[in-house]
KOLFI-806089 format. One record per residue: x, y, z of N, C-alpha, C in turn; residue in three letters. Coordinates in nm, 3 decimals. Layout:
<nuvos>
NUVO       nc1       nc2       nc3      cac1      cac2      cac3       cc1       cc2       cc3     r
NUVO         X         Y         Z         X         Y         Z         X         Y         Z   ALA
...
</nuvos>
This chain:
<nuvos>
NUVO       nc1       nc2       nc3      cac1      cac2      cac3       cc1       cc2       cc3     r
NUVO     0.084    -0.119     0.000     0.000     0.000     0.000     0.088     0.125     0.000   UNK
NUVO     0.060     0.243    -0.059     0.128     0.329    -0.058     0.087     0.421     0.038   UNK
NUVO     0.201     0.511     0.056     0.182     0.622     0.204     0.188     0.770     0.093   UNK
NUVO     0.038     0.863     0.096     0.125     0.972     0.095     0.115     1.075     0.268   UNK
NUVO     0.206     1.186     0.171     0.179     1.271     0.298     0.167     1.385     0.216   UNK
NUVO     0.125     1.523     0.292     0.082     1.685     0.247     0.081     1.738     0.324   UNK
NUVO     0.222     1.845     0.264     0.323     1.902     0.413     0.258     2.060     0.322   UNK
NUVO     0.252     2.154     0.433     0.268     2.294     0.399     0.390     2.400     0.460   UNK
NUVO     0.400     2.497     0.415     0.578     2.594     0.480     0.659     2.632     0.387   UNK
NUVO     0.752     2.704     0.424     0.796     2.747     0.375     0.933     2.712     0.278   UNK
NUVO     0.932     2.735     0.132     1.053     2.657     0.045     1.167     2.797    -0.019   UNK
NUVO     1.317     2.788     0.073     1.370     2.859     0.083     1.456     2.894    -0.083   UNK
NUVO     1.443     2.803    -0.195     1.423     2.793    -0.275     1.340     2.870    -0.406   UNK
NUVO     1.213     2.833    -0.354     1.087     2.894    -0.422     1.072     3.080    -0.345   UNK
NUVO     1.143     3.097    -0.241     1.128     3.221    -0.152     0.941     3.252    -0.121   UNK
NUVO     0.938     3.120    -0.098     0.711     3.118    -0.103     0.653     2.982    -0.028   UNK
NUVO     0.578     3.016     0.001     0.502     2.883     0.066     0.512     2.839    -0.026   UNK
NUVO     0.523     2.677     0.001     0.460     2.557    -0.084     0.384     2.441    -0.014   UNK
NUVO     0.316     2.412    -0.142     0.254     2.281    -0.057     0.318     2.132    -0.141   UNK
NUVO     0.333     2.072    -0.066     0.470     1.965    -0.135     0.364     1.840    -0.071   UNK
NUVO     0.399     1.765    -0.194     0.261     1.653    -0.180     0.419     1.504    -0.208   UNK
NUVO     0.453     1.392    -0.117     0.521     1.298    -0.104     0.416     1.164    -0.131   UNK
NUVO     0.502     1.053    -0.212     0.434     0.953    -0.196     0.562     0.843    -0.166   UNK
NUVO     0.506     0.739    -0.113     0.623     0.641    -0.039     0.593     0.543    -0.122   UNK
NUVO     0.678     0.482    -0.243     0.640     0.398    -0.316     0.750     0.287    -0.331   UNK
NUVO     0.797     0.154    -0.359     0.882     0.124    -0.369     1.032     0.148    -0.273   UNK
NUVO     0.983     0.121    -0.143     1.070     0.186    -0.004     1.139     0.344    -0.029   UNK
NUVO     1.075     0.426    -0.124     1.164     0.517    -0.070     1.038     0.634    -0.121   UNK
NUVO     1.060     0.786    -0.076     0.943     0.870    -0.053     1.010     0.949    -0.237   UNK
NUVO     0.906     0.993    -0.324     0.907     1.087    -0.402     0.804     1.203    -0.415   UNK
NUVO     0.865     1.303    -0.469     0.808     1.405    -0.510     0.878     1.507    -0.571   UNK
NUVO     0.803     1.631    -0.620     0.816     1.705    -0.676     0.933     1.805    -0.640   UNK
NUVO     0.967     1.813    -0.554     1.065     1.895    -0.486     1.189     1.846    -0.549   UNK
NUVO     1.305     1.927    -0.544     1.419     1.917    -0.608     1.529     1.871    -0.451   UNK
NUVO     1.488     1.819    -0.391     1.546     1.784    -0.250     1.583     1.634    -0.291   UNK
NUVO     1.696     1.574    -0.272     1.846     1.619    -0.193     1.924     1.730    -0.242   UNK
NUVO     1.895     1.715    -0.384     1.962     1.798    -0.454     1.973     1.953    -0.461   UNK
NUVO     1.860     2.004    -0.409     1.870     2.157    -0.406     1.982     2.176    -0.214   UNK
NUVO     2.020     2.305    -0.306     2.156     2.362    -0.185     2.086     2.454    -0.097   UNK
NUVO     1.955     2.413    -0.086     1.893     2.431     0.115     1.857     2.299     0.169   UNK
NUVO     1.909     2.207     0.121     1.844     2.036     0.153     1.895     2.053     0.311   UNK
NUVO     2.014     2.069     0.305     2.047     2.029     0.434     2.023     2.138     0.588   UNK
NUVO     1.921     2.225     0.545     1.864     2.300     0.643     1.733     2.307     0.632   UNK
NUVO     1.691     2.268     0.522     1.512     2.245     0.442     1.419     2.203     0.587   UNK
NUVO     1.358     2.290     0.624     1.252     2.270     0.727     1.105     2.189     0.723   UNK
NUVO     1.084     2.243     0.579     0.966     2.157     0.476     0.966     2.016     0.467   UNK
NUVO     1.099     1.965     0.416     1.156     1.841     0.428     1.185     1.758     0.583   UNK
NUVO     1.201     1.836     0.630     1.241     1.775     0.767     1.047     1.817     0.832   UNK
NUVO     0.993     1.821     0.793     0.861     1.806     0.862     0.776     1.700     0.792   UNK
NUVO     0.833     1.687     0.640     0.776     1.599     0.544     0.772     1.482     0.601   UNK
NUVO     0.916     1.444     0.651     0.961     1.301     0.717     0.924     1.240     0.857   UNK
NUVO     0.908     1.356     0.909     0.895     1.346     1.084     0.791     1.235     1.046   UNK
NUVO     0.789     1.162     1.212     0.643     1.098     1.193     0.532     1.196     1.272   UNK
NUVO     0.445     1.081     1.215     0.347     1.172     1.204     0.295     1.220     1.350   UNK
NUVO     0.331     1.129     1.459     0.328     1.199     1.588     0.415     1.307     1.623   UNK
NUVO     0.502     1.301     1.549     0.603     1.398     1.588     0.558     1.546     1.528   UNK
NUVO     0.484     1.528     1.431     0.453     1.657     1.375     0.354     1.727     1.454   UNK
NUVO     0.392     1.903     1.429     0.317     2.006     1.496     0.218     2.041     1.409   UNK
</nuvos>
């Protein structure tokens, strides 16, 4: 079965909200976002809320 998720916040990137829609297919999560690869990955707040679980999220 597949997992998605639909994160909202801010993409330091886009300099704008986004709404970034993930699906977990084949053990690993895709989407539209240019993450690992974009050079805010490794401070990306969007991303790091994308992943949290879902208890963990605010």
């Amino acid at each position: 079965m597949n997992e998605e998720r639909i994160v909202t916040g801010y993409c330091r990137k886009l300099d704008g909200n986004r709404v970034l829609c993930l699906e977990y297919e084949d053990g690993e999560w895709s989407t539209d976002c240019l993450y690992p690869d974009c050079e805010f990955s490794g401070t990306c707040r969007l991303m790091e809320k994308a992943f949290a679980e879902p208890e963990d999220r605010e």
